[in-house]
N, C-alpha and C positions, 0 to 999 in steps of 0.2 A: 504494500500500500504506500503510493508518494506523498509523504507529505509536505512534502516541498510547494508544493499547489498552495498550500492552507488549508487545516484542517476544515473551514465552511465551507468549501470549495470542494474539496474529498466528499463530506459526508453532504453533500446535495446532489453528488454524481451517484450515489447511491440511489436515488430514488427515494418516492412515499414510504416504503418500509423502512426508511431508517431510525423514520420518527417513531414508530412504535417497540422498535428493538434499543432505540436511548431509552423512552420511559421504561421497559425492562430492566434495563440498567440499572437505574434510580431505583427501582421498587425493589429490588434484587438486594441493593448495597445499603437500601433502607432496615428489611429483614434483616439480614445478615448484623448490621450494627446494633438492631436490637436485641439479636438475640446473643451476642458477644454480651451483651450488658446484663439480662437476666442468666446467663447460663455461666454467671461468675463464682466461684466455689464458696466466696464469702456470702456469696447471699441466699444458696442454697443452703449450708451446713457448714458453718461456721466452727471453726474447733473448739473457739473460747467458749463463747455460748453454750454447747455442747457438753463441753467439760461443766462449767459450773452448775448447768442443769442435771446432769448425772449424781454428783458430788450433795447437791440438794434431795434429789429422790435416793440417795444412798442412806441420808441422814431425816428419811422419812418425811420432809417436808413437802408437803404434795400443795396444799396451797400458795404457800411462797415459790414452788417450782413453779405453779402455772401463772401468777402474777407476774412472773420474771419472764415468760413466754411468752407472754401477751406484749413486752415492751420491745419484742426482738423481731423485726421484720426479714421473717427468713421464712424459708418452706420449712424445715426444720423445728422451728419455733411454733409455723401454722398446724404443725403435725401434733407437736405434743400440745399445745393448747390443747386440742380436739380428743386427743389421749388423758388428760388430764383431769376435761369435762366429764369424762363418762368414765372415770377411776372407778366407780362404787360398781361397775358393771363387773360378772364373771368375767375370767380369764376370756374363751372363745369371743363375748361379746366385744370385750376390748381390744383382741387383736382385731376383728371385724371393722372396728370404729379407726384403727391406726391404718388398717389397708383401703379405707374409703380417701381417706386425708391421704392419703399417699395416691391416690388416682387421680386426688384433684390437682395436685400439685403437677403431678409427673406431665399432667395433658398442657397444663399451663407452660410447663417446660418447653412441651414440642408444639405447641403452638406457633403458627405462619413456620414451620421448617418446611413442610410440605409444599409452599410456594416460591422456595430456592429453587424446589428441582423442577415446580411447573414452568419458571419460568427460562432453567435452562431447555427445556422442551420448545416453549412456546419462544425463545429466540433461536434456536437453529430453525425451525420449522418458520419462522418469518423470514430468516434467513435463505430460506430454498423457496418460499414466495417470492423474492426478491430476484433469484437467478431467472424463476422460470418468467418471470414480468419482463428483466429484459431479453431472455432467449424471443419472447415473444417480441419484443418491437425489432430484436435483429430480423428477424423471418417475415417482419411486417413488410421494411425495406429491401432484402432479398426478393419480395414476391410482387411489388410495385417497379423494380426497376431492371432493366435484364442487367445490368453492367451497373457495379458497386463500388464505388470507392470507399476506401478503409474509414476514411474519416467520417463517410456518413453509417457507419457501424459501431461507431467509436460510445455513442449513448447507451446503448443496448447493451454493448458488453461491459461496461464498467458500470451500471446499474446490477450487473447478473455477479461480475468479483464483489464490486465494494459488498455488495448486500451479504454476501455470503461470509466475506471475512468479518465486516463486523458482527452478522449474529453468532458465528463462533467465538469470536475476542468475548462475547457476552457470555456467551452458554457454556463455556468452559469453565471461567471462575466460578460461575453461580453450582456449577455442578460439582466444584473442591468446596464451595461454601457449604452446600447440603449436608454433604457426606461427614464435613468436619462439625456441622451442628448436632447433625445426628448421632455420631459418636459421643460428643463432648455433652448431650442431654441423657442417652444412654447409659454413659457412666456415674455421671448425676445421679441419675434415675437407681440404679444399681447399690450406691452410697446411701442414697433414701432410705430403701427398703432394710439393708442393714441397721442400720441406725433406729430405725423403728422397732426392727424385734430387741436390740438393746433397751429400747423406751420400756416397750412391754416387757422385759424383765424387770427392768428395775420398779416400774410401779407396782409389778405384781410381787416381787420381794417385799415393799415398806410397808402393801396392804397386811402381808404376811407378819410382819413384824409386829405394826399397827395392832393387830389382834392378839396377836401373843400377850402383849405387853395391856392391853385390855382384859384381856384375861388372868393374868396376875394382880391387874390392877382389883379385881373382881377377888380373887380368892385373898387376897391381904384384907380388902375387906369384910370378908366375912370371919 
């Protein structure tokens, strides 16, 4: 691609399709930046946080752990809120309530990642819109004039490259951007559910304890 021309001058020889393979671009590199931003480790499961939320449900403190959860704007934090709420619930019910909070988060995680890869789709596929638009004005002028000169060809085939190279220049990164969100929510996702059956142990140990200690408090009494 020359651009020695200037780039406004390159991307007009492209054709109508160029414009809808830029706003790809855009919309591409918009997803992508936002999801670099929630798919950050701090703000999914944060170590600190984590630690001293353990450390409190180790030391039975199940209401101060979930006051302290509530201040913590993490998935991690939205998980055990919701673990916390429903503490007085059997063992099954509370893992059930930890794997709900964990589905909502996870979906939140991979949300718009599916439109990285539509849109590396839908810029190659403008991109070959774009070839077959000028094969066709090449064949237009082929079939109006017996004897061609190059120059009056020159439209049609450089509507049919430019189109093409740039929906690849698009649909390439978008398609390392998917793959790289998808893993990097994946792994996320993976850490979550970890972390959650920690949660459910430790609540279900302090309720353990909780009662023990209820029950001695009970028989000193009498």
């Amino acid at each position: 691609m020359d651009f020695n021309t200037g780039i406004f001058e390159t991307f007009s020889k492209g054709g109508i399709f160029m414009y809808p393979i830029l706003l790809s671009s855009i919309i591409g590199l918009g997803i992508f930046l936002q999801k670099m931003w929630t798919l950050r480790p701090k703000r999914v499961i944060p170590d600190n946080f984590l630690g001293q939320l353990y450390r409190m449900l180790a030391q039975g403190k199940l209401t101060e752990a979930e006051a302290f959860a509530r201040a913590n704007d993490s998935s991690a934090a939205r998980i055990a809120v919701a673990a916390l709420e429903d503490a007085d619930k059997p063992e099954d019910g509370l893992a059930e309530t930890i794997e709900e909070a964990g589905r909502k988060e996870s979906l939140d995680l991979l949300r718009y990642i599916e439109g990285l890869g539509a849109i590396s789709n839908v810029a190659t596929l403008l991109g070959l819109l774009g070839t077959i638009s000028g094969m066709i004005k090449i064949f237009d002028v082929i079939a109006l004039k017996p004897i061609v000169n190059p120059p009056e060809l020159a439209g049609g085939i450089s509507e049919a490259l430019y189109t093409t190279a740039f929906g690849l220049m698009v649909a390439i990164p978008a398609f390392i951007a998917y793959k790289y969100s998808v893993g990097k929510a994946d792994e996320l996702i993976a850490l979550m559910e970890e972390e959650g059956r920690k949660m459910l142990e430790y609540i279900t140990e302090a309720k353990e304890r909780a009662l023990v200690r209820a029950e001695s408090t009970r028989d000193i009494l009498r």
